[in-house]
C-alpha positions as CSV (number, residue, x, y, z in Angstrom):
1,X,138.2,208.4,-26.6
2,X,141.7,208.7,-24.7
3,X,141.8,207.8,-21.3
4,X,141.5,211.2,-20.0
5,X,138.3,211.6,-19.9
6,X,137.1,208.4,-18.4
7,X,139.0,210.2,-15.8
8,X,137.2,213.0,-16.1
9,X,134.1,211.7,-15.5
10,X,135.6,209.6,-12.3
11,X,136.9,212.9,-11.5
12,X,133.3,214.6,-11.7
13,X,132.0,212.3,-9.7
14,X,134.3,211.9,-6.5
15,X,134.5,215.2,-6.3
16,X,130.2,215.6,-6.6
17,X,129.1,212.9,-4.9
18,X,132.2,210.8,-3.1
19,X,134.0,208.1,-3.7
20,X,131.4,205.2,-2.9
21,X,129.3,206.3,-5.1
22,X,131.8,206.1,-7.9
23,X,132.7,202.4,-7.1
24,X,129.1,201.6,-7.2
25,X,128.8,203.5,-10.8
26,X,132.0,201.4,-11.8
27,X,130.8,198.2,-10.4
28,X,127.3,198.4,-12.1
29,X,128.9,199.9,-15.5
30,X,130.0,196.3,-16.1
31,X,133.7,197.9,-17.5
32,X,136.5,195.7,-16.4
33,X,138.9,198.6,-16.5
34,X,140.3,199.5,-12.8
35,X,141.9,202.6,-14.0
36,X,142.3,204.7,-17.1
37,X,145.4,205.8,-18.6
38,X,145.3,209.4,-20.2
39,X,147.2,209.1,-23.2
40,X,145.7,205.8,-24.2
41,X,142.9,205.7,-26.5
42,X,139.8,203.7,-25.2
43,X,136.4,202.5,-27.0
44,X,134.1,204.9,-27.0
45,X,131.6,202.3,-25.7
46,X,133.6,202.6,-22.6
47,X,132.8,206.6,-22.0
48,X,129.4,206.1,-22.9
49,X,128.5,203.2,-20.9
50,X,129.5,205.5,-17.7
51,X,127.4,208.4,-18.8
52,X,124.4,206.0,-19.4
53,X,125.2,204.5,-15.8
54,X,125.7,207.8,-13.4
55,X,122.5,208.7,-15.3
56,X,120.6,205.6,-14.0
57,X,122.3,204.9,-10.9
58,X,121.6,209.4,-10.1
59,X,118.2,209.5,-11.6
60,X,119.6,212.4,-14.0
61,X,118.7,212.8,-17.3
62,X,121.5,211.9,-19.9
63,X,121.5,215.0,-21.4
64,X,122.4,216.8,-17.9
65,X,125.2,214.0,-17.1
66,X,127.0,215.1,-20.7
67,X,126.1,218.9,-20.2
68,X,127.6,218.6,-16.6
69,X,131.0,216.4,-18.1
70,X,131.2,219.0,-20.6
71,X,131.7,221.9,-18.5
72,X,133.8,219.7,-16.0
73,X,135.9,219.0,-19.1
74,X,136.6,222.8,-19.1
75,X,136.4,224.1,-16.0
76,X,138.8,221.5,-14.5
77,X,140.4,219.0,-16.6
78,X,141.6,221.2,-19.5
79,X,141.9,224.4,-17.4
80,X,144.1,222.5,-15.1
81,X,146.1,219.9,-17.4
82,X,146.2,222.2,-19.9
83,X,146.5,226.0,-18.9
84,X,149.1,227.2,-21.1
85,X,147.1,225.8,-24.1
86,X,144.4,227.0,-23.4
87,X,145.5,230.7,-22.8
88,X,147.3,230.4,-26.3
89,X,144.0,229.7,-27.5
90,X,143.3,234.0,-27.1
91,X,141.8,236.4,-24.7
92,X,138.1,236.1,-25.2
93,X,135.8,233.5,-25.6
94,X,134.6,235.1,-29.0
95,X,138.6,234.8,-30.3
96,X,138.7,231.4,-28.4
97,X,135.7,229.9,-30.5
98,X,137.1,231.3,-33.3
99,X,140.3,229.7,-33.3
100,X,139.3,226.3,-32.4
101,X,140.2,224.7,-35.3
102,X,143.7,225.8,-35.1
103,X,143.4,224.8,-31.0
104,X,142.7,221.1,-31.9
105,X,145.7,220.8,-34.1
106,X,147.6,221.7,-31.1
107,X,145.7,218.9,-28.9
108,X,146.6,216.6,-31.9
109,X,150.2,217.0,-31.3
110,X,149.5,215.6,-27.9
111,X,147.0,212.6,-28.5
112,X,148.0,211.7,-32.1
113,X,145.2,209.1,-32.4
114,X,142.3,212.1,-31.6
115,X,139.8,211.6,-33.8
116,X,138.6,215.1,-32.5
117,X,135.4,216.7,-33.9
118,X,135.6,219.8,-36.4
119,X,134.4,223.0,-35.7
120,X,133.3,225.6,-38.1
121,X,132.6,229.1,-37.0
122,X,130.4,231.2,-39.3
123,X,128.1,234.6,-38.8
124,X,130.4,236.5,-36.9
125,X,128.9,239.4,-35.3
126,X,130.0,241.5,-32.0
127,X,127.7,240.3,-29.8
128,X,127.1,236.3,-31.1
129,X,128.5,233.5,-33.9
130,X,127.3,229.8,-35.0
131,X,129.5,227.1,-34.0
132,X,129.0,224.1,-36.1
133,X,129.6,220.8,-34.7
134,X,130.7,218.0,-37.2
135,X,131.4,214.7,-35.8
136,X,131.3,211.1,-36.3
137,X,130.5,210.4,-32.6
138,X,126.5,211.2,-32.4
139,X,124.7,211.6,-29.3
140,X,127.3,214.5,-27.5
141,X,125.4,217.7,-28.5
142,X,125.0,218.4,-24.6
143,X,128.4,217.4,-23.8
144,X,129.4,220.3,-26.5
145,X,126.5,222.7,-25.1
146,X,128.5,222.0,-21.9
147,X,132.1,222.7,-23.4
148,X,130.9,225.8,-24.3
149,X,129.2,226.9,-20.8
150,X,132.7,225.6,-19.5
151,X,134.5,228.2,-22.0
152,X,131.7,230.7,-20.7
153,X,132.9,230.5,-17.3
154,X,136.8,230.8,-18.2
155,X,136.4,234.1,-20.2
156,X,134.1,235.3,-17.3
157,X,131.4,235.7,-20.4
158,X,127.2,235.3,-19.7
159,X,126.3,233.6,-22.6
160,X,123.0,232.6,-24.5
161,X,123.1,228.6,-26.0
162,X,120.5,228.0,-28.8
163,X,120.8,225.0,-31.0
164,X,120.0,226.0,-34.6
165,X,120.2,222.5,-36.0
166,X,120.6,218.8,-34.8
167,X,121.2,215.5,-36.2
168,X,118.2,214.3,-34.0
169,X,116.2,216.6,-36.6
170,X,117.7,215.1,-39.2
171,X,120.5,217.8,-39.9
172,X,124.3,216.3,-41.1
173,X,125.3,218.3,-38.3
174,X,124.7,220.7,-34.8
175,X,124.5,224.4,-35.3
176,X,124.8,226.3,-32.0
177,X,123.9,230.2,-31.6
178,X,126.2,231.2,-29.2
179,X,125.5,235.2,-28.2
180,X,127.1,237.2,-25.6
């Protein structure tokens, strides 16, 4: 994953808990980085070793520390680094969702080594749609579910999460009901 990220979730952190507690998380993650660059592409070992560590050194639940990054992600790193993307991305989070195919060929032109994810959009209705997740990274279904709360709260849209299929159930990929 680029750099950005890693700085998202130092970001998260400071801001959540303080800046001690984010030294201690680095210290115990064991990663010999003192600083991440955002356009430089880092092993993903690196991004999940910090999740794995705020989990244990917070007493959260991994799936709450990847829920809570993806919303971060969102609400703060891309709405603020990346405004004028994202509002090209459409008006409402249905048309948003819908076009986020064509959104991460845009990110692409920015981070050229991305190895983003690819989303599929099918069952359209006025009131819901399934976002399917394909991936090669496994284990970030609640960093998506979080994405997509964090996309919630831009379009100012209650919405309704349900996963529909997983790979922890043996599916090829995740399947999320998302109704508004």
């Amino acid at each position: 994953m680029y750099g950005i990220v890693n700085k998202a979730i130092e970001e998260l952190i400071i801001t959540n808990y303080g800046e001690d507690i984010w030294k201690i998380i680095h210290a115990k993650s064991g990663i010999d980085h003192d600083f991440f660059i955002s356009d430089k592409a880092y092993d993903d070992e690196i991004t999940f070793t910090l999740a794995k560590t705020i989990s244990e050194e917070l007493s959260i639940p991994i799936n709450e520390v990847l829920l809570s990054l993806g919303e971060w992600w969102i609400v703060k790193t891309t709405r603020e680094k990346y405004g004028s993307l994202m509002e090209s991305g459409r008006s409402t989070l249905k048309e948003f969702l819908i076009n986020l195919p064509i959104f991460h060929n845009r990110v692409m032109l920015i981070y050229p080594k991305l190895t983003p994810p690819e989303f599929k959009v099918t069952d359209i209705t006025e009131r819901s749609l399934n976002l399917h997740y394909i991936s090669k990274r496994e284990g970030l279904q609640e960093f998506v579910r979080g994405l997509i709360q964090g996309l919630s709260i831009i379009f100012t849209t209650d919405t309704t999460i349900e996963l529909l299929q997983s790979r922890e159930n043996n599916a090829e990929f995740e399947i999320f009901k998302i109704s508004w």
